[in-house]
DRENDO-1510 file (C-alpha; in Angstrom, 1 decimal, always signed):
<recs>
REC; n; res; u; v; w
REC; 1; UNK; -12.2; +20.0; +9.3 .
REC; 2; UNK; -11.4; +21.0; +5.5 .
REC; 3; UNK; -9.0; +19.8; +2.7 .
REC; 4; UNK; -6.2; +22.5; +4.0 .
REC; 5; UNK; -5.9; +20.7; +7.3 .
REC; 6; UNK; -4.7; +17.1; +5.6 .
REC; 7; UNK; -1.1; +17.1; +4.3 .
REC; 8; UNK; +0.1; +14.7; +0.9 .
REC; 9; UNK; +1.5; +11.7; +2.5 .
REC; 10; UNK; +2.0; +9.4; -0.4 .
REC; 11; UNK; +1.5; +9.8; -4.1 .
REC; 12; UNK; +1.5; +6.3; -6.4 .
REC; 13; UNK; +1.1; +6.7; -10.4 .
REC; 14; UNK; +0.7; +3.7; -12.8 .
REC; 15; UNK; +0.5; +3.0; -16.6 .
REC; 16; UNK; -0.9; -0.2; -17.8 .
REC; 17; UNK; -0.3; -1.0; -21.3 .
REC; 18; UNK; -0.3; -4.6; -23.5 .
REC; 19; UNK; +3.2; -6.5; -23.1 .
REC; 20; UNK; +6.1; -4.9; -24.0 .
REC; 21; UNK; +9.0; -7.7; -24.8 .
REC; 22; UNK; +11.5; -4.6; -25.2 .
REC; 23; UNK; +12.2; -4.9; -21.5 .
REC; 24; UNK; +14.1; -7.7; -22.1 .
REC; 25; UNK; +16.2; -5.8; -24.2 .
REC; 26; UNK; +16.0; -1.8; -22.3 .
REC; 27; UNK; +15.9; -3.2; -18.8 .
REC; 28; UNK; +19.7; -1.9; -18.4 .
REC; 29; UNK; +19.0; +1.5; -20.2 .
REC; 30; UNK; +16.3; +1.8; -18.3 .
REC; 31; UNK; +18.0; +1.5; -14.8 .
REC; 32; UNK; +20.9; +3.7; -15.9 .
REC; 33; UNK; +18.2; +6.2; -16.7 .
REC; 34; UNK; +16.0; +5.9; -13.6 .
REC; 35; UNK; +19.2; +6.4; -11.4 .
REC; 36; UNK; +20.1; +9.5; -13.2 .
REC; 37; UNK; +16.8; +11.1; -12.2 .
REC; 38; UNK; +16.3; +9.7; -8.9 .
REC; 39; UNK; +18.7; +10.4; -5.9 .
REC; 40; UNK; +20.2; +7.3; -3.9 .
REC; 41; UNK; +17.9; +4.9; -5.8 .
REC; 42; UNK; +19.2; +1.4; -6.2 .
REC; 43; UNK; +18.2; -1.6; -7.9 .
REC; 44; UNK; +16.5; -3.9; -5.7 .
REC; 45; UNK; +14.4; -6.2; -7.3 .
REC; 46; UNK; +15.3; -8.0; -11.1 .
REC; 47; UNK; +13.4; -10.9; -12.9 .
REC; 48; UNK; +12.6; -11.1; -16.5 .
REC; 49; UNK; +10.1; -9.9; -16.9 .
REC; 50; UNK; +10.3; -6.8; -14.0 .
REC; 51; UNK; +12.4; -4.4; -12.3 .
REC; 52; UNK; +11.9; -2.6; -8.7 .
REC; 53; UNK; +14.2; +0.1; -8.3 .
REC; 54; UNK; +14.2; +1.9; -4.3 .
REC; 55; UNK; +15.0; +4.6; -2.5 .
REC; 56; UNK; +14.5; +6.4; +0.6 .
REC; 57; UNK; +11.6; +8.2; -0.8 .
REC; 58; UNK; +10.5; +5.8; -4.4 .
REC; 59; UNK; +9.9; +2.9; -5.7 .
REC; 60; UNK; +9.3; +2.7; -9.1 .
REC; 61; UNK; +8.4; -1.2; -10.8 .
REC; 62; UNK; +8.9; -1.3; -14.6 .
REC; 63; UNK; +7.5; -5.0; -16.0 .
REC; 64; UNK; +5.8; -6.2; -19.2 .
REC; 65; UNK; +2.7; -4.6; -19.2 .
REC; 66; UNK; +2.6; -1.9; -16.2 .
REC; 67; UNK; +4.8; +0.9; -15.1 .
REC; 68; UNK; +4.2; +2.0; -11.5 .
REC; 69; UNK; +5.8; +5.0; -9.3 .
REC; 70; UNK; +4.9; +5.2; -5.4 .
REC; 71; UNK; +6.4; +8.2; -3.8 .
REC; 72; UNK; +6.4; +8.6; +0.2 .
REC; 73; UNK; +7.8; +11.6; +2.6 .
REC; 74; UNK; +6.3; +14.4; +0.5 .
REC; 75; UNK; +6.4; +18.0; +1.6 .
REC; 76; UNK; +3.9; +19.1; -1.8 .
REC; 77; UNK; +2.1; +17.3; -4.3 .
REC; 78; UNK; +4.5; +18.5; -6.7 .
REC; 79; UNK; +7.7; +17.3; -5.6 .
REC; 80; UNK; +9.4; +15.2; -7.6 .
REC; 81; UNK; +6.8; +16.2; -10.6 .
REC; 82; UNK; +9.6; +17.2; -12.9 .
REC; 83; UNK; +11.2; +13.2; -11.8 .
REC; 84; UNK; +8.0; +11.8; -12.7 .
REC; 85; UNK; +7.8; +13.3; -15.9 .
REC; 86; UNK; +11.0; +12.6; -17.1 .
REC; 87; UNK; +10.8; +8.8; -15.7 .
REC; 88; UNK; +7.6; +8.9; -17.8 .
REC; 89; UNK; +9.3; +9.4; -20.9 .
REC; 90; UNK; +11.9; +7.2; -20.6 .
REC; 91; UNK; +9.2; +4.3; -20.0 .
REC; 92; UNK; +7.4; +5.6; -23.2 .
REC; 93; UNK; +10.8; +5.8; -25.3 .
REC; 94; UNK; +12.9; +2.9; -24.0 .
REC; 95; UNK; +9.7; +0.2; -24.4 .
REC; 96; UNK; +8.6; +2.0; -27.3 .
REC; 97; UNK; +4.9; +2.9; -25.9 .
REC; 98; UNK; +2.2; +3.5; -28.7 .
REC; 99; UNK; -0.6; +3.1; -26.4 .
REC; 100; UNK; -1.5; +3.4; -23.0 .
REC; 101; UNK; -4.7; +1.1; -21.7 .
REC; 102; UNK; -5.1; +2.3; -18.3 .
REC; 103; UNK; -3.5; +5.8; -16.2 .
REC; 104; UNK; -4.0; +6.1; -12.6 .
REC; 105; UNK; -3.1; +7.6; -9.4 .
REC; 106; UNK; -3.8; +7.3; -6.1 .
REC; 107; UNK; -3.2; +10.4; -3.3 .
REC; 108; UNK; -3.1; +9.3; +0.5 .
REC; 109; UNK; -3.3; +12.7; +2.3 .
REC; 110; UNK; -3.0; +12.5; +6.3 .
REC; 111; UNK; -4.4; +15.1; +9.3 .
REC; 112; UNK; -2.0; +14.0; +12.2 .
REC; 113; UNK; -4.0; +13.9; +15.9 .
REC; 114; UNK; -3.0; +13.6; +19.5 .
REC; 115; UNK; -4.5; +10.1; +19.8 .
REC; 116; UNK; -6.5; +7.5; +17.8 .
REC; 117; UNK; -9.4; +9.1; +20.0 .
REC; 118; UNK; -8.9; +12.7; +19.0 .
REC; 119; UNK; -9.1; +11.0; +15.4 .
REC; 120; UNK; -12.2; +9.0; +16.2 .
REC; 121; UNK; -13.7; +12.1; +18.1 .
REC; 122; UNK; -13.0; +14.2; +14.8 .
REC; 123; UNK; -14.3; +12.3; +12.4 .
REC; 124; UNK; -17.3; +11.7; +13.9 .
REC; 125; UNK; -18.1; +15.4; +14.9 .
REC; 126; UNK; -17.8; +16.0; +10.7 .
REC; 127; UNK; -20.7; +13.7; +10.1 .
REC; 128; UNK; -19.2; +11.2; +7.7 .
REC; 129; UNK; -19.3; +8.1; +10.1 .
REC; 130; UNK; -21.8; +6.9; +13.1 .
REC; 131; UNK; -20.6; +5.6; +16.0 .
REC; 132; UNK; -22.9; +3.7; +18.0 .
REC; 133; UNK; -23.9; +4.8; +21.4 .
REC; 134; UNK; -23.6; +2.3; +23.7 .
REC; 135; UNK; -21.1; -0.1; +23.7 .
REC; 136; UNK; -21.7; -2.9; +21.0 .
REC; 137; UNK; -20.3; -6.4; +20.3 .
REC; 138; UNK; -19.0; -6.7; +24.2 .
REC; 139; UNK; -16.0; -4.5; +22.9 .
REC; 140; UNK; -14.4; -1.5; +24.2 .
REC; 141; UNK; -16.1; +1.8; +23.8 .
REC; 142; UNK; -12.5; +3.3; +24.3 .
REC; 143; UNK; -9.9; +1.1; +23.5 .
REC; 144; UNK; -6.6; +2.3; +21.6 .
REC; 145; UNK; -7.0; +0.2; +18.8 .
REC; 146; UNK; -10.8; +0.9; +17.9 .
REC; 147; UNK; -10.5; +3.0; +14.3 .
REC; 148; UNK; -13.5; +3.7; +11.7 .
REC; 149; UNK; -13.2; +3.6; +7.7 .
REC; 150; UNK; -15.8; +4.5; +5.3 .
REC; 151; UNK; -15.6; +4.3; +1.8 .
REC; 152; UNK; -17.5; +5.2; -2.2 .
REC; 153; UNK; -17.1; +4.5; -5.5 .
REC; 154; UNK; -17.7; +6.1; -8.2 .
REC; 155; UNK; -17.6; +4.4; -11.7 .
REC; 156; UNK; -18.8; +4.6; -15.3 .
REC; 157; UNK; -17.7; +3.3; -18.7 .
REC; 158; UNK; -14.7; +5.7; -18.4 .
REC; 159; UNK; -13.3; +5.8; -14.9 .
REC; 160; UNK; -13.4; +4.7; -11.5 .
REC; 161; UNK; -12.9; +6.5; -8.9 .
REC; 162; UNK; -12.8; +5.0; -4.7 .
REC; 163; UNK; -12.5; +7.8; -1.7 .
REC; 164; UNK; -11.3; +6.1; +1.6 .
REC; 165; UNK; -11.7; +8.2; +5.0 .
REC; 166; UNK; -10.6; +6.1; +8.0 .
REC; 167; UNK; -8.5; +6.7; +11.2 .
REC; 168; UNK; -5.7; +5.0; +12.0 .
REC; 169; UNK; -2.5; +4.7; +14.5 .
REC; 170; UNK; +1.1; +3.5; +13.4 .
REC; 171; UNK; +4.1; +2.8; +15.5 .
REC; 172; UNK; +7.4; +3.5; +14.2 .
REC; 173; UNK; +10.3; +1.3; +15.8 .
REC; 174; UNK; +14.2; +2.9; +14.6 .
REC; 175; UNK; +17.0; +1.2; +15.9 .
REC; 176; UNK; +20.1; +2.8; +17.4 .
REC; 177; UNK; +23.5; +1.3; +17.3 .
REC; 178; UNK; +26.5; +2.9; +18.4 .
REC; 179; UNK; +30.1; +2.0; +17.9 .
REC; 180; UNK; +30.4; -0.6; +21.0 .
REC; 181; UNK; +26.8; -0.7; +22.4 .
REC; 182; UNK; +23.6; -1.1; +20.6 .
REC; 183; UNK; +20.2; +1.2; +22.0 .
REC; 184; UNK; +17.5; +0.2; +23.1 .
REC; 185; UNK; +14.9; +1.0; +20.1 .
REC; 186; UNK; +13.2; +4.6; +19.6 .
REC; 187; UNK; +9.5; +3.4; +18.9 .
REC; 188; UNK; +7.5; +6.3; +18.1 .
REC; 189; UNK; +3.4; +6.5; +17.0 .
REC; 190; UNK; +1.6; +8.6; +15.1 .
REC; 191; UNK; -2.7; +8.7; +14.8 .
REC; 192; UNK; -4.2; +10.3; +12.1 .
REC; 193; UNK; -6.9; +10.9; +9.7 .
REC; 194; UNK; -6.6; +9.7; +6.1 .
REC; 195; UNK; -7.8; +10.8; +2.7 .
REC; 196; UNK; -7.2; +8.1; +0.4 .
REC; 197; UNK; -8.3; +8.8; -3.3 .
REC; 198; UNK; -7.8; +6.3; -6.3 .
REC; 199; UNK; -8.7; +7.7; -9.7 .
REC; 200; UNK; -8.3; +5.1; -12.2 .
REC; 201; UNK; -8.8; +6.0; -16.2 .
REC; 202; UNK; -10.1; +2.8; -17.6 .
REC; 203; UNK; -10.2; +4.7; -21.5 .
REC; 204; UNK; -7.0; +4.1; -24.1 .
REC; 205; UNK; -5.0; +7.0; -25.2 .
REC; 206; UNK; -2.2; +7.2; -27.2 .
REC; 207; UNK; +1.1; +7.8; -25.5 .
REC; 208; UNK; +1.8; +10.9; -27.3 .
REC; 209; UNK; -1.0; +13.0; -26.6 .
REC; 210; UNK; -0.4; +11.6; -22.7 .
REC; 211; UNK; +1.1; +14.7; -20.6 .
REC; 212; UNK; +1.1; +13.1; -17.4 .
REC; 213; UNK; +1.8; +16.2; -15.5 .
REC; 214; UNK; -1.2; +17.5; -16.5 .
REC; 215; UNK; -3.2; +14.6; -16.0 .
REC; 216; UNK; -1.9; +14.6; -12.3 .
REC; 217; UNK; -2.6; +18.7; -11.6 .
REC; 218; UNK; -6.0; +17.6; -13.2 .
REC; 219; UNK; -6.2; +15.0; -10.4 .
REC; 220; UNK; -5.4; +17.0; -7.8 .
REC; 221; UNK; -8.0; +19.3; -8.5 .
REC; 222; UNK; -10.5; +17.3; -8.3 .
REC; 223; UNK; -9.4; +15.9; -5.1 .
REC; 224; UNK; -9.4; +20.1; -4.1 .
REC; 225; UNK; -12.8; +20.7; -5.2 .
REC; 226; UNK; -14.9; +17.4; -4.4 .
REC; 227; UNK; -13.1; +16.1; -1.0 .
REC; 228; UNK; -14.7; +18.7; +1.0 .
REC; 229; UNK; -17.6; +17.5; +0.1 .
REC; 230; UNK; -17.5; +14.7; +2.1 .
REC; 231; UNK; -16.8; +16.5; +5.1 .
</recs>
């Protein structure tokens, strides 16, 4: 098992900054503009102080003091990189951003398996989990729902950094309506392994000399070079 088998799954980026009362003010600007960049996105969400704008692929929350974008369905890390950077600077321009407090991302990549045992079996065979060998707690040594997780953190005055390695299984349930009679459900499942990385830069930087496209490829390499190492 190696970085190359897992495939992006999800991709959430966030900017933290002290209260920006210019929302109050921009929060119509600042949908018009999100909607320009995004396809099929709607506002779905409104309060004072916070906007949640959603799609079939993004959410994206503006509110006083944090700006968040979670991105599902990828095909590459790089998607929508252009959208995120031009989202970006409409954030910095439209609440007039001079400093940014906290920038973070956090990468779920997934390895998809034939069953929640094939994960189990997998992730044990790499060496990054025990399981025991007899059957403990009076539970099932093989039951469908048994799953592992580990997980580290890394963290100094600067950043933070948490892995997460677990298995899981997930049921999807889409309903089918025709024009006169309604189908029953299509529930589908899906098992997997999961590579979850959080980086979070806990250091202030000045919105200007933020290039956030360049802080994620910088991400993404370090998820490239130091994942495999806990495999």
């Amino acid at each position: 098992m190696n970085i190359d088998d897992f495939k992006i799954a999800q991709l959430n980026v966030q900017l933290t900054f002290q209260p920006e009362y210019l929302l109050w003010d921009q929060a119509g600007a600042i949908t018009r503009d999100l909607t320009a960049i995004w396809p099929d996105i709607e506002l779905d969400e409104i309060s004072p102080n916070q906007q949640v704008l959603r799609s079939s692929v993004a959410r994206i929350t503006t509110s006083l003091s944090k700006a968040h974008i979670g991105i599902t369905k990828l095909t590459s890390f790089d998607e929508h990189h252009d959208r995120i950077k031009r989202t970006f600077g409409i954030w910095t321009q439209r609440l007039s951003l001079k400093t940014i407090d906290q920038v973070s991302a956090r990468a779920i990549y997934h390895f998809v398996q034939p069953s929640i045992d094939d994960a189990n079996t997998r992730l044990i065979a790499s060496g990054i989990a025990k399981w025991p060998s007899r059957k403990v707690f009076n539970q099932a040594e093989k039951s469908p729902k048994n799953s592992i997780g580990v997980s580290y953190q890394f963290e100094d005055e600067s950043a933070k950094t948490i892995v997460r390695i677990r298995t899981e299984s997930m049921k999807f349930e889409i309903s089918a309506k025709g024009a006169i009679h309604e189908f029953e459900p299509i529930v589908q499942e899906q098992h997997r392994i999961v590579l979850d990385v959080d980086r979070i830069i806990e250091k202030s930087v000045q919105a200007t000399d933020l290039s956030i496209l360049d802080w994620l490829d910088g991400f993404q390499h370090l998820i490239r070079r130091d994942a495999p190492e806990f495999f």
